[in-house]
Backbone bond lengths (Angstrom), bond angles and torsions (degrees), N, CA, C in turn:
res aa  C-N    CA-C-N  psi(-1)  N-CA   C-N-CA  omega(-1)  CA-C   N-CA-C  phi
1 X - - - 1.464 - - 1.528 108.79 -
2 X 1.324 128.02 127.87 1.637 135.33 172.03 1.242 109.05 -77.10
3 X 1.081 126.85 112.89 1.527 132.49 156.06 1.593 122.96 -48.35
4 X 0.923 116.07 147.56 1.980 117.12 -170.54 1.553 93.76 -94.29
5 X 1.091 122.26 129.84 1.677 133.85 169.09 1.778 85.97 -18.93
6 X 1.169 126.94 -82.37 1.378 135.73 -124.09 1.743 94.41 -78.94
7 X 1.225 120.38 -35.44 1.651 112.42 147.21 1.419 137.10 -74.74
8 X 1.168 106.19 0.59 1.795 112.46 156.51 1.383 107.02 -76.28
9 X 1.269 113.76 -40.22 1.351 123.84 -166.88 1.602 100.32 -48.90
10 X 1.501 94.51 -81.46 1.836 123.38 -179.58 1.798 124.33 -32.80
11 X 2.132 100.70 -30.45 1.250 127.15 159.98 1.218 104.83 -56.03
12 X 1.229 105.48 -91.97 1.754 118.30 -152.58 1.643 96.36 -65.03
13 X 1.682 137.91 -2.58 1.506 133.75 131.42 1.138 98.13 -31.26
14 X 0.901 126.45 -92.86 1.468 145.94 -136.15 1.421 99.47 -65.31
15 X 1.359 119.66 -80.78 1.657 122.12 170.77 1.617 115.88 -15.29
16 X 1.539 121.83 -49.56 1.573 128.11 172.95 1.364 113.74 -45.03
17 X 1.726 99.42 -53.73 1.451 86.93 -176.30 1.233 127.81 -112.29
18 X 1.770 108.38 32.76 1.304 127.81 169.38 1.577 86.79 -89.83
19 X 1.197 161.13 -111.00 0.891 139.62 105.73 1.446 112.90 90.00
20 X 0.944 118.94 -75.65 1.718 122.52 164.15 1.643 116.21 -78.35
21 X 1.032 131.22 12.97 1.288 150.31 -156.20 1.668 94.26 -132.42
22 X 1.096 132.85 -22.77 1.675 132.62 170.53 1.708 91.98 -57.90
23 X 1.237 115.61 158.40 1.590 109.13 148.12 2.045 117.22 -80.67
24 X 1.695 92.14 -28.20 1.727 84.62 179.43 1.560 123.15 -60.60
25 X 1.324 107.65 -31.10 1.608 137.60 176.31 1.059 101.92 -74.06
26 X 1.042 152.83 -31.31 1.586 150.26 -158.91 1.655 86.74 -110.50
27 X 0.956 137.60 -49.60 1.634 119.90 -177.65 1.498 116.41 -67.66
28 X 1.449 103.27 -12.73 1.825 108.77 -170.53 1.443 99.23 -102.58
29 X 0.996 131.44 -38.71 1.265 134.33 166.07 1.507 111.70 -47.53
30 X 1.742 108.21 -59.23 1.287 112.98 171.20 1.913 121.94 -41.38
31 X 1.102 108.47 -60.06 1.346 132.55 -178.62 1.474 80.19 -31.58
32 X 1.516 119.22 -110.41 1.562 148.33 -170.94 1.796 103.90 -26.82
33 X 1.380 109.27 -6.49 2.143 105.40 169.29 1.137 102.33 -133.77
34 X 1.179 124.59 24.87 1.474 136.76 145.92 2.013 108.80 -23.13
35 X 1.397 114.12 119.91 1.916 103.14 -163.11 1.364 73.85 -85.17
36 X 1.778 91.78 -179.54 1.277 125.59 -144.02 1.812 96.77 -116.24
37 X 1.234 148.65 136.54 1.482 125.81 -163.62 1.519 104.27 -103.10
38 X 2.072 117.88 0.18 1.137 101.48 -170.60 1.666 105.04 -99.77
39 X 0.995 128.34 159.19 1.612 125.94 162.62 1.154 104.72 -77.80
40 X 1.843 105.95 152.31 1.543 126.68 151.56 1.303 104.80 -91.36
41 X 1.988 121.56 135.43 1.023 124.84 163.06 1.437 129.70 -8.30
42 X 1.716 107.71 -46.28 1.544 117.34 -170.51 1.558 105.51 -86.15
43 X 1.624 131.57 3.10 1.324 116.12 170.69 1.699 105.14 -112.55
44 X 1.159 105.94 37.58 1.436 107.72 -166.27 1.654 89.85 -87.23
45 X 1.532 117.05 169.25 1.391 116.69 147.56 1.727 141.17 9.50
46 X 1.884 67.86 -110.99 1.576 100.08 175.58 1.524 109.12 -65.89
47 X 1.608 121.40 -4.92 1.547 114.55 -170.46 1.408 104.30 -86.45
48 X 1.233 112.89 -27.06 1.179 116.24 -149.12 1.785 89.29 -97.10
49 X 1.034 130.29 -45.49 1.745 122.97 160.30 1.623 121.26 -61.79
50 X 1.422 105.40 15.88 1.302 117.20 163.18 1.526 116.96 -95.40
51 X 1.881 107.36 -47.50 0.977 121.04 175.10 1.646 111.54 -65.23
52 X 1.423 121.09 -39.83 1.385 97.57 172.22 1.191 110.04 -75.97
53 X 1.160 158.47 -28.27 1.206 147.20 -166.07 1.775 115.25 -61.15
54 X 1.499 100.99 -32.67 2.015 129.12 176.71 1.903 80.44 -66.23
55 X 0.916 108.24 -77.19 1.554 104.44 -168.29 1.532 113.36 -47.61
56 X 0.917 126.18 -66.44 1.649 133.18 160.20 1.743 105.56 -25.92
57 X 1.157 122.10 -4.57 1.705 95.40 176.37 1.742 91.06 -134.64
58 X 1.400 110.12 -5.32 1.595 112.13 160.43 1.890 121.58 -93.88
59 X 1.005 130.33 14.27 1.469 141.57 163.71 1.161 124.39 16.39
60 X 1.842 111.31 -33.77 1.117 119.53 -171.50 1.425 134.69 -112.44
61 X 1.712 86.29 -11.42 1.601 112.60 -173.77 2.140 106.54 -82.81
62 X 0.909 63.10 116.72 1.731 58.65 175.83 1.234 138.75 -93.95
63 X 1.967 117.93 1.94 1.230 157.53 164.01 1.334 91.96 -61.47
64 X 1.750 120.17 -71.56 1.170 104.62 -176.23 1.501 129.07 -83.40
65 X 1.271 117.29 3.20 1.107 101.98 -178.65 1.803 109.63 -102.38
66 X 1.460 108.11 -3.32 1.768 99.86 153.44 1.441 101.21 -58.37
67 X 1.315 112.58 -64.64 1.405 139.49 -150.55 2.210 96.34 -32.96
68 X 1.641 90.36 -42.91 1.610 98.86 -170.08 1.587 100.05 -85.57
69 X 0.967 127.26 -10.33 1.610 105.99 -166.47 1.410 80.98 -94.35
70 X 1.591 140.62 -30.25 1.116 108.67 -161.99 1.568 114.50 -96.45
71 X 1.681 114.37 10.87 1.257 129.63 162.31 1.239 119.13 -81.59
72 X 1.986 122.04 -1.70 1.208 118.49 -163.77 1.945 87.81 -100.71
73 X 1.053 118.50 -9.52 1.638 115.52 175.66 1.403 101.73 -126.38
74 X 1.854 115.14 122.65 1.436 110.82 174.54 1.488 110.56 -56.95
75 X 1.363 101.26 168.93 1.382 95.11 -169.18 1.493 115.35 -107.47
76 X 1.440 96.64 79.23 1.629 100.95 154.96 1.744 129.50 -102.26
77 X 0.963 116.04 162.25 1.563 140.75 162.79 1.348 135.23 -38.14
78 X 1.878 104.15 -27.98 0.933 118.65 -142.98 2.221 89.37 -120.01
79 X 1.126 112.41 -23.59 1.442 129.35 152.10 1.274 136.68 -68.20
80 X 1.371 128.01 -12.69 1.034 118.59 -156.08 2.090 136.38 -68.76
81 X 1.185 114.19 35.66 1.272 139.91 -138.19 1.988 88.71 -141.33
82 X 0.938 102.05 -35.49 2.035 129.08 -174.87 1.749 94.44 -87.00
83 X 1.313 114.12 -64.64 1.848 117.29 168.97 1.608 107.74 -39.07
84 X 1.604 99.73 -74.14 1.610 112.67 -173.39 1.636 108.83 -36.00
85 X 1.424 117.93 -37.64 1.590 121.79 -147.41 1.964 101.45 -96.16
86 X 1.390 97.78 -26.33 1.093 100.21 160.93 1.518 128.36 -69.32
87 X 1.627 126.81 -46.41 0.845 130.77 179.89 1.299 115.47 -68.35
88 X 1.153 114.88 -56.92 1.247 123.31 -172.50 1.828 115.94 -57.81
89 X 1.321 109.12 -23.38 1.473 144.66 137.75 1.833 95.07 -15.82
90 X 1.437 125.75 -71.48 1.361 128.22 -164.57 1.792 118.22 -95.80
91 X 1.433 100.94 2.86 1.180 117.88 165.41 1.855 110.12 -34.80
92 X 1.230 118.55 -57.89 1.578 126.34 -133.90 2.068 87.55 -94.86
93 X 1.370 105.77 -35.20 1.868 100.48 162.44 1.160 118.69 -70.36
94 X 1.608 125.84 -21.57 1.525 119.06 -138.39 1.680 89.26 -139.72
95 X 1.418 124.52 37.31 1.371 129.37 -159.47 2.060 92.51 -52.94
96 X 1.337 103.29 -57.47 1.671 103.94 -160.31 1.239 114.13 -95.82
97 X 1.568 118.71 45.13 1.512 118.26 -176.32 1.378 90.05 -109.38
98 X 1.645 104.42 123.21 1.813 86.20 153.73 1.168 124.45 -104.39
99 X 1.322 129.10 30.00 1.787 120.29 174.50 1.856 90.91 -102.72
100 X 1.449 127.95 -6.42 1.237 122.44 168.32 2.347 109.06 -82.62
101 X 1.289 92.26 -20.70 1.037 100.10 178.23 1.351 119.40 -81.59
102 X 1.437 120.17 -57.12 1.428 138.17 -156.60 2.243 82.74 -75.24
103 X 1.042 102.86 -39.69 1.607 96.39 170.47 1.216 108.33 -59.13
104 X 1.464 142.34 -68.97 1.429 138.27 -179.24 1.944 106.52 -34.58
105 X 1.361 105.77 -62.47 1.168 113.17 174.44 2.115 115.95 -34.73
106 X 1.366 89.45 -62.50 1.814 94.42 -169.58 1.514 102.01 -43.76
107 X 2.046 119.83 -50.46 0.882 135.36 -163.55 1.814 91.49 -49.90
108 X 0.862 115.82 -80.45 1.966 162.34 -121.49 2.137 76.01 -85.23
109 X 1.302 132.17 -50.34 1.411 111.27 146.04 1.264 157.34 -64.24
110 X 2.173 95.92 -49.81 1.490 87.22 177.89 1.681 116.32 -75.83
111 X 1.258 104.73 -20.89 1.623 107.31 -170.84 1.693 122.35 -91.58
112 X 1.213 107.84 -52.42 1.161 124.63 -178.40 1.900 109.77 -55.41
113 X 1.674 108.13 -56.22 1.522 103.16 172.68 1.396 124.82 -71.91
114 X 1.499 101.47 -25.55 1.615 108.13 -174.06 1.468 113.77 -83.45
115 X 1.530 105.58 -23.70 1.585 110.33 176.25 0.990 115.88 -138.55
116 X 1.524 116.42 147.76 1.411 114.05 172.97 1.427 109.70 -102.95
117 X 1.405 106.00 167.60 2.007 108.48 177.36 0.754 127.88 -42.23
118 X 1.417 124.27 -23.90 1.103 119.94 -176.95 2.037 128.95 -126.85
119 X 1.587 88.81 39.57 1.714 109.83 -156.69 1.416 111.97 114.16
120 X 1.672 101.06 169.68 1.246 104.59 177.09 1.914 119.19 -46.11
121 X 1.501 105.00 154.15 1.151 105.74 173.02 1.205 104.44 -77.49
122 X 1.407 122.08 165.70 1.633 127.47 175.76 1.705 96.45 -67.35
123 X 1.515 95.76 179.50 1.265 93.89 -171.39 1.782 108.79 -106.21
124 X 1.266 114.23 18.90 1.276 141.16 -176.61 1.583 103.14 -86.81
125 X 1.361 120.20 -50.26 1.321 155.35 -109.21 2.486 85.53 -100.06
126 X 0.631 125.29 144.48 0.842 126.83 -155.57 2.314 111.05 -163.37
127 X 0.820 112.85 141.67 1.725 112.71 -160.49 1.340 91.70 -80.25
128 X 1.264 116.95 144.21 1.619 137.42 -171.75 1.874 116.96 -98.65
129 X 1.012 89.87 125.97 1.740 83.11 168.34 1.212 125.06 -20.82
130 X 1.108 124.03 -58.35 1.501 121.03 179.18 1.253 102.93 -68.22
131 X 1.532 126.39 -63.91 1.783 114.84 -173.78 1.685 110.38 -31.62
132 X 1.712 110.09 -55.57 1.615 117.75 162.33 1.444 142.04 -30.39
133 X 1.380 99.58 -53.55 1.417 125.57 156.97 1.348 105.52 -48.08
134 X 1.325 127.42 -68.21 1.288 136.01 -155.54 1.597 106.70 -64.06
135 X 1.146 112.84 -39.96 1.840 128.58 178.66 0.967 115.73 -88.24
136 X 1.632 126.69 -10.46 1.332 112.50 154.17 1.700 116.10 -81.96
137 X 1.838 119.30 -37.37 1.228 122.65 171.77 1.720 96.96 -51.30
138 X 0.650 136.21 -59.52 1.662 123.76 -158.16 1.524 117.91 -72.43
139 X 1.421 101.89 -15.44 1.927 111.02 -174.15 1.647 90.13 -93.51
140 X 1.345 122.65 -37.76 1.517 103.09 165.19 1.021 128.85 -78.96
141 X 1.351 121.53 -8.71 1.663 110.05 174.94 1.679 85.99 -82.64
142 X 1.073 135.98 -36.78 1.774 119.57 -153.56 2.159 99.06 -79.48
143 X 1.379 104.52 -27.20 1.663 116.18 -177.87 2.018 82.26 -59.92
144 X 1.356 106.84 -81.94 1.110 98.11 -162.71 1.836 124.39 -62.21
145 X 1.305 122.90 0.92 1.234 132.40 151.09 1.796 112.24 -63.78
146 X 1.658 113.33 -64.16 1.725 108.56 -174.36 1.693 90.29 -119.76
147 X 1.476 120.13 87.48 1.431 113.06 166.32 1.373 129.15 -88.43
148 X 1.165 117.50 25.16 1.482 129.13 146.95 1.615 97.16 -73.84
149 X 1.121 127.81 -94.10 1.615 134.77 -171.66 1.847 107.30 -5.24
150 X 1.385 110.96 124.50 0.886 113.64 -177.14 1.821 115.71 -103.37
151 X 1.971 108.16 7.70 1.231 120.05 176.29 1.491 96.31 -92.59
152 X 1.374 146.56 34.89 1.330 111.41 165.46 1.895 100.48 -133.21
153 X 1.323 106.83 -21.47 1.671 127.19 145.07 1.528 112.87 -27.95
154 X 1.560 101.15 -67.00 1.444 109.40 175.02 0.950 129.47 -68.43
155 X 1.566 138.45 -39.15 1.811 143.52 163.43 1.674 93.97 -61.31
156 X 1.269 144.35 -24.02 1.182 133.60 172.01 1.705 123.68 -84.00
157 X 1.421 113.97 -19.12 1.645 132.68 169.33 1.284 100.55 -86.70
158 X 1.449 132.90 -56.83 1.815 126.32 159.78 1.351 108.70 -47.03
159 X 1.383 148.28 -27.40 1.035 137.06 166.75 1.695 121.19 -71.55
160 X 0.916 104.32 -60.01 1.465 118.34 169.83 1.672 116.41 -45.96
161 X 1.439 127.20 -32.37 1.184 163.88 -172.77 1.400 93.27 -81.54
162 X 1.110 116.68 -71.32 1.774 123.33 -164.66 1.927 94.96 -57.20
163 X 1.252 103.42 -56.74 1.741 110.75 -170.40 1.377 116.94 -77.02
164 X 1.528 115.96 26.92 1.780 129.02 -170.52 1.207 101.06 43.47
165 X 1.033 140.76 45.82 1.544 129.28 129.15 1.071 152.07 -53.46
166 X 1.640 118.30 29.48 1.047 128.46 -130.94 1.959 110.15 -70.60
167 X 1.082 116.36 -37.02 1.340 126.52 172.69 1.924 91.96 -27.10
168 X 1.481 93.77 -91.90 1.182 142.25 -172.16 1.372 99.92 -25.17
169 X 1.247 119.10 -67.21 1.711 130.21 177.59 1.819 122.06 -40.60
170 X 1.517 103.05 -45.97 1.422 139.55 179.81 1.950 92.83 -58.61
171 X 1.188 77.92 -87.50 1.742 84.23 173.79 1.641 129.02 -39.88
172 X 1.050 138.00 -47.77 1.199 144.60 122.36 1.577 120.18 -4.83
173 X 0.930 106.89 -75.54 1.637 126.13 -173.54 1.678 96.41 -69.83
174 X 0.879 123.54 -14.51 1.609 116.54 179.37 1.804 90.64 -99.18
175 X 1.438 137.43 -54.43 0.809 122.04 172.80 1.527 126.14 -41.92
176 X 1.477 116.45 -49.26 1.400 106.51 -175.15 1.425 108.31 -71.38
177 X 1.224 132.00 -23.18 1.441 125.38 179.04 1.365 102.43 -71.52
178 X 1.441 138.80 -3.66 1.683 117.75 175.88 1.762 95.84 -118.24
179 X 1.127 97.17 53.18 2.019 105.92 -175.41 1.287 91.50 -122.55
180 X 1.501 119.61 134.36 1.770 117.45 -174.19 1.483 111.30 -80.85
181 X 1.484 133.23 -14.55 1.412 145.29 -159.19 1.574 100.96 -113.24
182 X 1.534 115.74 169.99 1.352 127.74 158.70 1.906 85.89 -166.52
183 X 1.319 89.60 126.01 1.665 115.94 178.68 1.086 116.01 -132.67
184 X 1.649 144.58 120.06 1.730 124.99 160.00 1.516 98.40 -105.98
185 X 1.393 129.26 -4.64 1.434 123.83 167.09 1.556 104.44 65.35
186 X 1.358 108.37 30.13 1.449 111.23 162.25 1.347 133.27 -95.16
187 X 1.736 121.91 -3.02 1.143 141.95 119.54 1.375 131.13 -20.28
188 X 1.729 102.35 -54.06 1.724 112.07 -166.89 1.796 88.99 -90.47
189 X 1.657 128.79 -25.01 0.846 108.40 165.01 1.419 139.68 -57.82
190 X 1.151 91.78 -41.39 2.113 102.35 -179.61 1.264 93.65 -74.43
191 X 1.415 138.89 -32.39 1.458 132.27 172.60 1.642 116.27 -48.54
192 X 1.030 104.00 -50.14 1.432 133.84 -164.22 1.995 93.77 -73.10
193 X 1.437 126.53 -40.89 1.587 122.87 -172.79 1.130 96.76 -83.12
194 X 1.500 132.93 -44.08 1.629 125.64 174.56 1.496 125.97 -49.82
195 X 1.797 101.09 -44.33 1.492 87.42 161.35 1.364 134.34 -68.65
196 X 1.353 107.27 -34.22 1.807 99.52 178.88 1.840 78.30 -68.26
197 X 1.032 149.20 -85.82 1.401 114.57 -122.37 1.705 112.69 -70.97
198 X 1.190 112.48 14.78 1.653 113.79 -173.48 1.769 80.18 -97.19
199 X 1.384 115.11 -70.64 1.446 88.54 172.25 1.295 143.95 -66.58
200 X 1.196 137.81 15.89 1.094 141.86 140.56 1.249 126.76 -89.89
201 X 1.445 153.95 -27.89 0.723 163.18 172.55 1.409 120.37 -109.69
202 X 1.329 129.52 -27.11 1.584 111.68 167.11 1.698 142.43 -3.89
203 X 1.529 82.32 -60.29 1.746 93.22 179.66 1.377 135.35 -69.80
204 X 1.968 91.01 -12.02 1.488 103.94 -178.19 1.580 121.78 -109.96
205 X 1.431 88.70 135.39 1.738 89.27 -176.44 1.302 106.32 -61.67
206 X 1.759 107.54 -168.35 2.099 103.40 -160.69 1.532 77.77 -110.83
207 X 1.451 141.16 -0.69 1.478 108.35 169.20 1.658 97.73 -101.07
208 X 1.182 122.50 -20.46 1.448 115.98 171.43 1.591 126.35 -66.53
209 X 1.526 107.10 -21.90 1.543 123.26 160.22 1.475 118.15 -61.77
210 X 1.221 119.72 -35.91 1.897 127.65 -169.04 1.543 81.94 -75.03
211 X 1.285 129.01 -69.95 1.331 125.77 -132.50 1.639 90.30 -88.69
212 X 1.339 142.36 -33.61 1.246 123.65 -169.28 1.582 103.05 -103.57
213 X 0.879 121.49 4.94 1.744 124.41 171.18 1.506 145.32 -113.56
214 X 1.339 89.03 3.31 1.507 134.65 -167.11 1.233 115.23 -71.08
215 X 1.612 116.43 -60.83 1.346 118.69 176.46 1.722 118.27 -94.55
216 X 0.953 112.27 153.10 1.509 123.48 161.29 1.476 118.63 -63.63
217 X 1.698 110.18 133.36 1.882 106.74 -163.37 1.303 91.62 -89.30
């Protein structure tokens, strides 16, 4: 039997984060996103009360205002619970956006199951009903925000999947494979951090960024 592009797609979804759900896979994965200990100019301090301030006179844009919550926590690995709380933070303005969603989502998988707050999770360590719960509530509000998209179908059939749902998961996963799209809007995200930092930072050179962005006011 040939599979249709748009159910390979929804598969090899699913397979990833069947897949990261091993403990051997989840430590190798871990290994290879190992954070980085130096800062970029733009997670400095003072950069990052630059970046909200760009967001603060855009209110309405909601590109940038992911773009700022996720400039309000540098971006490590080892936080990711600090990302989630921010975003989810813009939930209650931004109820029917899904590139504010499908962001909560990326977070709320790759970080949240793969790591815990405080380092990798053990390799025992396995996603909890509620974390489950929680990622299926948010993949249906973002399905019923862009229900063409056949990526939020699928984080909701891996969910259902993870919590033996098996009926439920199946069904799901057949739905997103007859959806014409697959989007995680993590494109429009990095789109979305370049502009706040072109507007925020433009005018400043990269040794004038270390020294005036550095400390906390």
């Amino acid at each position: 039997m040939k599979l249709s592009r748009k159910a390979s797609f929804c598969i090899s979804g699913v397979s990833v984060l069947a897949l990261m759900a091993l403990p051997s896979t989840r430590v190798a994965i871990a290994a290879l996103g190992s954070p980085s200990t130096l800062e970029s100019p733009s997670e400095l301090p003072g950069a990052r009360r630059m970046a909200l301030r760009v967001a603060n006179r855009h209110p309405g844009d909601v590109r940038l205002q992911v773009a700022a919550a996720l400039r309000q926590v540098p971006s490590r690995i080892d936080a990711p619970d600090r990302n989630l709380g921010a975003l989810r933070g813009l939930t209650p303005r931004f109820p029917n956006e899904p590139l504010l969603r499908a962001t909560i989502l990326r977070y709320d998988l790759i970080l949240a199951i793969l790591y815990g707050t405080k380092g990798y999770l053990p390799a025992s360590t396995a996603p909890t009903p509620a974390r489950l719960a929680e990622i299926e509530a948010e993949a249906r509000a973002g399905e019923a925000s862009d229900p063409s998209n056949a990526f939020f179908s699928t984080v909701r059939a891996a969910a259902a999947l993870a919590a033996h749902h098996d009926a439920e998961g199946i069904a799901l996963l057949k739905r997103a494979s007859e959806k014409p799209g697959w989007e995680t809007y993590e494109t429009d995200t990095g789109e979305a951090i370049t502009a706040l930092d072109r507007e925020a930072f433009a005018h400043m050179g990269a040794l004038n960024r270390y020294h005036n962005l550095g400390e906390e006011p």
